[in-house]
C-alpha positions in Angstrom: 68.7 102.9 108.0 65.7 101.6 110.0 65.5 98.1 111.4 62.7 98.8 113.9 60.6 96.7 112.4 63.0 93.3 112.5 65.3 94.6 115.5 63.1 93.0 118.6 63.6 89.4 116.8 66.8 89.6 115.3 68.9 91.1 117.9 71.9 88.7 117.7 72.5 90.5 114.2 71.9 94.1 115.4 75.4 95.1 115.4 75.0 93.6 111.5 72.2 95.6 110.6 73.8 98.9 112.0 76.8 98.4 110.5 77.0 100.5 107.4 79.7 98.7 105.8 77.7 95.4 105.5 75.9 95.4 102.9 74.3 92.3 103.6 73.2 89.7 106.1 73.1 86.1 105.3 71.8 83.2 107.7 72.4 79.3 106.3 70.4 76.4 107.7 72.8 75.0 109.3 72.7 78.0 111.6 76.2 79.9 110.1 76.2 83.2 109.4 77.3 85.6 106.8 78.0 89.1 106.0 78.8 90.9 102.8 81.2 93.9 102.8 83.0 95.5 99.5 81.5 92.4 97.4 83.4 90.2 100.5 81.6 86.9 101.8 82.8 86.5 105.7 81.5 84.0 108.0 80.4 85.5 111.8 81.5 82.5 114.2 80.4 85.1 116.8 76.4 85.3 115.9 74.0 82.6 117.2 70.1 82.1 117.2 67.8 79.3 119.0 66.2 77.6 116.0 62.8 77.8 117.3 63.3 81.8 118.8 64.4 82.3 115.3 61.8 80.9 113.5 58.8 82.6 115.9 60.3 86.0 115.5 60.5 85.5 111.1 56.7 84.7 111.5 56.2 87.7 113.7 58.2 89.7 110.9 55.8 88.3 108.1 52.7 88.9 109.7 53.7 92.3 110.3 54.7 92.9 106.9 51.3 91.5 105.9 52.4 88.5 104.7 52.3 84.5 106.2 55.0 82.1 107.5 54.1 78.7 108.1 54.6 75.2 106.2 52.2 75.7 104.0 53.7 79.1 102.8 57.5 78.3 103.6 59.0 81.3 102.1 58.9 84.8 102.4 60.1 87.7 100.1 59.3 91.1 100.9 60.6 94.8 101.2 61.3 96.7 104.9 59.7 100.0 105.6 63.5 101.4 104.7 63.5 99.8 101.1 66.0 96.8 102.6 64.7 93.4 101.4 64.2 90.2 103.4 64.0 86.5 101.9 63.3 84.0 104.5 63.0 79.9 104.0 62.0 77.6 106.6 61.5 73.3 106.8 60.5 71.8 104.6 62.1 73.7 102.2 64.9 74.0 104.2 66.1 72.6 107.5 67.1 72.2 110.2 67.3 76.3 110.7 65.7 78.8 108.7 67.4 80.4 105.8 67.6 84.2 105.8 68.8 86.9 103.7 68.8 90.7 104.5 70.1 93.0 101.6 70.2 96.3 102.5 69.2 99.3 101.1 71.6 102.1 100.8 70.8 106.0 100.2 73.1 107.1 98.5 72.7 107.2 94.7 75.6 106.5 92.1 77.1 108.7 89.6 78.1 107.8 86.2 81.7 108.8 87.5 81.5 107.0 90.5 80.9 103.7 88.5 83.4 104.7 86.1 86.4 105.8 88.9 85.4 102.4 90.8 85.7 100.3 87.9 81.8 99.2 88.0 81.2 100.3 84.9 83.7 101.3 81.5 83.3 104.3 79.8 82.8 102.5 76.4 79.8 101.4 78.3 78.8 104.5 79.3 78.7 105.5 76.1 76.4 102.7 74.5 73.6 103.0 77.3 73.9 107.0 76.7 73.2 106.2 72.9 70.7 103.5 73.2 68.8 106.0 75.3 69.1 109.3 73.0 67.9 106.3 70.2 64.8 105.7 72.6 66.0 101.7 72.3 64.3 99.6 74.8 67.3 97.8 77.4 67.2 94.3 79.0 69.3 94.3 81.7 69.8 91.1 83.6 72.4 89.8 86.4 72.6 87.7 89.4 72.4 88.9 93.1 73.8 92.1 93.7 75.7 92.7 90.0 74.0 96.4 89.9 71.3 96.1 88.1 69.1 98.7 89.7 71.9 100.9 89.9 72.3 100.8 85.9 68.4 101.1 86.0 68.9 104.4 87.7 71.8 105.5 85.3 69.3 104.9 82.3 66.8 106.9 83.9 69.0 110.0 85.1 70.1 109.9 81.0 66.4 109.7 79.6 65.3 112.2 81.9 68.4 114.3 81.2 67.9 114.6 77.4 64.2 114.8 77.8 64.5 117.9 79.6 66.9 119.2 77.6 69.5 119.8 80.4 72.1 117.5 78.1 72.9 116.8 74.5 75.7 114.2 75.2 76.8 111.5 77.4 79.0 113.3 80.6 80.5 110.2 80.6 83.4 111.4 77.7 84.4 113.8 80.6 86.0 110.4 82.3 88.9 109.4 81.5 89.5 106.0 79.9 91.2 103.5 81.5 92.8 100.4 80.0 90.7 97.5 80.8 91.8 94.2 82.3 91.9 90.8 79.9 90.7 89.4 83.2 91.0 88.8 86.4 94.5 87.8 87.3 95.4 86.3 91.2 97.6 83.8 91.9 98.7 82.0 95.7 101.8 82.8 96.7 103.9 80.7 99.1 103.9 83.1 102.1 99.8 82.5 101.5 99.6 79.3 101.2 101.5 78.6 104.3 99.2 81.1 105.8 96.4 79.2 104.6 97.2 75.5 105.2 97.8 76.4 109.1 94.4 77.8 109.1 93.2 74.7 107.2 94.7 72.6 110.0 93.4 73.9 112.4 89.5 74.4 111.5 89.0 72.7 108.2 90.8 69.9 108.1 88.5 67.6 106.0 88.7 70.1 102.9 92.3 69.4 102.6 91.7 66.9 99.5 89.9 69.5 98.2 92.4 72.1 98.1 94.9 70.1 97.2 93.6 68.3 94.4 92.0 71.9 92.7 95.7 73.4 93.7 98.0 70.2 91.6 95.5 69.7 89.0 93.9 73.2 88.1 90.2 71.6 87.4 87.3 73.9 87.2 85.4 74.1 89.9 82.4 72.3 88.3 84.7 69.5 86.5 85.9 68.8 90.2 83.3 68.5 92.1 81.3 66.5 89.4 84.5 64.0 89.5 83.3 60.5 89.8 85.6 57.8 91.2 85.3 55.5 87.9 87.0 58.6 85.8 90.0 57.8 87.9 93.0 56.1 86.8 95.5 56.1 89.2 97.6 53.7 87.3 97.7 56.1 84.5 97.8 59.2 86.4 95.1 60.9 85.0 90.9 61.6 85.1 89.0 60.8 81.5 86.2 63.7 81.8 83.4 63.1 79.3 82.6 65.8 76.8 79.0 66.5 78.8 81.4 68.1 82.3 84.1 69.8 80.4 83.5 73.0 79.8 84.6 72.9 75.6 82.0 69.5 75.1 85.1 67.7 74.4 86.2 65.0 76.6 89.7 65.8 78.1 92.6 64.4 80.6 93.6 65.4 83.8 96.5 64.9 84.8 97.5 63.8 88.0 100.9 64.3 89.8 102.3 63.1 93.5 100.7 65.4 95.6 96.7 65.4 93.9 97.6 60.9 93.9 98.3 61.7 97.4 94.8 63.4 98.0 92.6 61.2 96.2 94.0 58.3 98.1 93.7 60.3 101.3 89.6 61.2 99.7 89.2 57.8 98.9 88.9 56.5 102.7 86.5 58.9 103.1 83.8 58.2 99.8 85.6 55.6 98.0 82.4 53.3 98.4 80.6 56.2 96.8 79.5 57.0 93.0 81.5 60.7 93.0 84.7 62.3 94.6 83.3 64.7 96.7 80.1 64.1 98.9 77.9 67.1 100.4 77.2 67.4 104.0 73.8 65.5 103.2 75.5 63.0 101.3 74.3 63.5 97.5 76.5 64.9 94.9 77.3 68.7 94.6 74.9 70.5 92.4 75.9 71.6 89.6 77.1 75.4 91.4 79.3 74.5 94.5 79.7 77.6 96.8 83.1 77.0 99.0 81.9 78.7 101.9 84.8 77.3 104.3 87.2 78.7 101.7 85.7 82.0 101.5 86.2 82.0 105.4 89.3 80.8 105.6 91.1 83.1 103.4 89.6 85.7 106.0 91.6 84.3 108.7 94.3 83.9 107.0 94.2 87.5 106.5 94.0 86.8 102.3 92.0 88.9 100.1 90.7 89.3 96.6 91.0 86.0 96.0 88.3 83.2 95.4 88.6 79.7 94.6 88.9 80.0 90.9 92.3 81.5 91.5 93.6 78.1 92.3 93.2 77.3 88.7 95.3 80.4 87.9 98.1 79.5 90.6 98.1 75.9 89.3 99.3 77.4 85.5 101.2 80.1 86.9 103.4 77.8 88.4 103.7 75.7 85.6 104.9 78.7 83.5 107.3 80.0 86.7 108.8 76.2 86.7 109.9 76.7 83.0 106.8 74.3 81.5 106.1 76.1 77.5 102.7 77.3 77.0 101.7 74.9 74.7 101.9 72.1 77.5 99.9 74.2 79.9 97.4 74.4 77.4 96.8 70.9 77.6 97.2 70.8 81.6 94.7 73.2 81.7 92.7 72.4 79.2 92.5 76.1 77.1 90.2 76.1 74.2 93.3 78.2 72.7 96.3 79.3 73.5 95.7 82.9 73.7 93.9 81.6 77.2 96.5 79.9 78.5 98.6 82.9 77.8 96.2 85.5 79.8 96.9 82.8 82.8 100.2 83.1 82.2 101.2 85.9 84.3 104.7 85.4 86.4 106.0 86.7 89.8 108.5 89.8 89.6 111.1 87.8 91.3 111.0 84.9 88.1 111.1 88.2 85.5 114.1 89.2 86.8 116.0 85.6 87.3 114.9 85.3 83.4 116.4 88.6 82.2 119.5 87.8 84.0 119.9 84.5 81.8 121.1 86.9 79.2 123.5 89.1 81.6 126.8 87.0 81.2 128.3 88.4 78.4 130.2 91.3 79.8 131.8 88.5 81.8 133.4 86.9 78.5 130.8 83.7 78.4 129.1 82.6 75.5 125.1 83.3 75.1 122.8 81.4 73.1 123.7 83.4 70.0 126.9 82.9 70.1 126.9 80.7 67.0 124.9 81.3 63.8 121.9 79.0 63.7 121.3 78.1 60.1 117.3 77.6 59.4 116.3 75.1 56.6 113.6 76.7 54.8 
C-alpha cells in the first residue's frame, strides 16, 4: 500500500497505515482513535493530533485530491491514489476535532473458497448467487460498512465472466464442503471475565459501571436501555413498564429488576435523576436511537476478552438464569422472547453445570432412590 499522498500530515498514524493487519483507521471528535483488525474495534490511547495541525493537513489532503475543506464544504469523501478511501468531517458538523475515517484497500482478491473456509459466506449461498447469475437475474446487494459487499460484487462477476466464456458449467462452489451453520451467535461472560473486566472498569471507566451492571442483571436490549426513561421506573415494584413503540415485538413489556440493577439505578440516579432518560450522552441529550459502546469495546481489549460485544450481556444474563436452575418458560418472560424457541437458542450452559446435571441421576448404583422410583400415574 501507498500513503504518500496522506503520510506528511498524518504521521501520528503512520505506524496505522503500514500496518497490514489494520484494516482501518478511525479518528472521533473528541480526538480518540481507532483501529480495526479481524472485524476488531480497538481504541489507540497511544496516537495524538493538535486539532488545528490536524485539521490544516485534511485541507491540504482535499486540495490535493481535487477536492475542498472548509465550513462551507465540511465533509470530504474521496478515493487515495491506492484505491484506500478517506471520509473526513470537520465543525460545524462535528467538533471539537475532526472526524476521520481511512479504510483501506487490500490487494488481494477472495476466492469462493476462501469465503466459504472462513465462514464469510455458506455454500447454500454460493449456490444461489451462482444460479441467479447462469439465470442472467439482476442482484441487489446491500450492507453496512465493511459487510463485503464489493467482495460479493467481485464473486458475481468472476461467475458471469466464468460461464460467459465458457471456462465453467457449474458453481465450484459444490467442491466445498458444507458445514453446519450456527442458530446464532452464542457468547456468554464467564466469571474469571468478568472479574477481569470490572478491575479494568475500575480503574479507567468507572462512570459506565450502572451501565454494565444494569444491561448484565436485567438482560435489556441495547436500544430498550439506553432509551429508558426515569418515569418507566418503579422501584417499588421492581420493574420498568416499556411502551410497545421501544420494545422490540411492539408490545409493551416488564423488566424486571433485582438487588444488584436497584442498586445501579440508584447509584445512576445521583448522576441524571433530574433528567428526562436513564442514560445521558457526553453532550447531555439522549442516546440516539444506535448507541456504539466504545469504552466497552476497549475495555474488553484490556482485559484481554475477545469475540465478544455488548449484546453478549443479554446472552450471559439468560445463561445464567438457565445455569441457576430458572425453566425456560420464566426466561422467556425475563428476556422478553417473542417465542420460546428463542429463549432456547440463548439457552446454552457451561460444561461444568452439564456435568453437575447428569450427575443428578448417578446415585443409583449407591442404593438411593431416583425420581422414578415410584410410578407416576397421569390423569388423562
Amino acid at each position: 500500500m501507498s500513503f504518500d499522498l496522506i503520510l506528511p500530515f498524518l504521521r501520528p498514524i503512520e505506524p496505522l497505515l503500514r500496518d497490514d493487519e489494520v484494516s482501518e483507521i478511525l479518528g472521533n471528535p473528541d480526538t480518540n482513535w481507532f483501529t480495526e483488525r479481524e472485524g476488531k474495534l480497538c481504541r489507540e490511547p497511544d496516537i495524538s493530533f493538535a486539532t488545528a495541525s490536524l485539521r490544516t493537513g485534511l485541507e491540504v489532503i482535499a486540495n490535493h485530491l481535487g477536492k475542498r475543506l472548509d465550513e462551507d464544504n465540511p465533509r470530504l469523501h474521496a478515493r487515495l491514489p491506492d484505491g484506500s478511501r478517506i471520509a473526513v468531517w470537520i465543525p460545524p458538523v462535528v467538533g471539537p476535532a475532526p472526524a476521520v475515517s481511512i479504510r483501506k484497500f487490500t490487494s488481494r482478491h477472495f476466492t469462493v473458497e476462501d469465503l466459504i473456509v472462513r465462514g464469510m459466506l455458506t455454500r447454500s449461498v454460493a449456490e444461489f448467487l451462482a444460479e441467479q447469475i447462469q439465470a442472467g437475474k439482476t442482484l441487489l446487494i446491500s450492507g453496512g460498512t465493511g459487510s463485503g459487499k464489493t467482495t460479493l460484487l467481485r464473486i458475481s462477476m468472476i461467475y458471469r465472466e466464468a460461464i460467459r466464456n465458457g471456462w465453467t458449467e457449474r458453481n465450484p462452489a459444490q467442491l466445498i464442503k458444507s458445514k453446519t451453520e450456527p442458530s446464532g451467535r452464542i457468547r456468554y461472560l464467564l466469571d474469571e471475565e468478568e472479574a477481569k473486566l470490572r478491575k479494568v472498569m475500575d480503574t479507567d471507566y468507572v462512570s459506565f459501571r450502572q451501565e454494565f451492571d444494569i444491561a448484565l442483571h436485567t438482560g435489556m436490549r441495547k436500544h430498550e436501555q439506553f432509551a429508558c426513561r426515569w418515569d418507566w421506573v418503579e422501584v417499588k415494584s421492581k420493574r420498568i413498564m416499556f411502551p410497545g413503540e421501544i420494545a422490540k415485538n411492539g408490545k409493551s413489556r416488564v423488566v424486571r429488576l433485582n438487588a444488584d440493577a436497584i442498586a445501579a439505578l440508584e447509584q445512576q440516579r445521583t448522576i441524571t435523576g433530574s433528567e428526562s432518560h436513564i442514560f445521558m450522552s457526553p453532550t447531555g441529550k439522549p442516546y440516539p436511537d444506535k448507541v456504539i459502546r466504545g469504552w466497552f469495546d476497549d475495555a474488553c481489549c484490556k482485559a484481554g476478552i475477545k469475540n465478544f460485544t455488548w449484546h453478549c450481556l443479554r446472552h450471559t444474563f439468560c445463561s445464567r438464569l438457565v445455569m441457576a436452575g430458572v425453566d425456560l418458560k420464566t426466561v422467556q418472560e425475563l428476556a422478553g422472547h417473542l417465542t420460546i424457541s428463542v429463549t432456547a437458542r440463548y439457552s446454552h450452559l457451561s460444561q461444568q453445570y452439564l456435568e453437575t446435571a447428569i450427575e443428578k441421576i448417578s446415585t443409583v448404583h449407591r442404593g438411593e432412590p431416583t425420581a422414578t422410583s415410584k410410578k407416576i400415574v397421569t390423569k388423562r
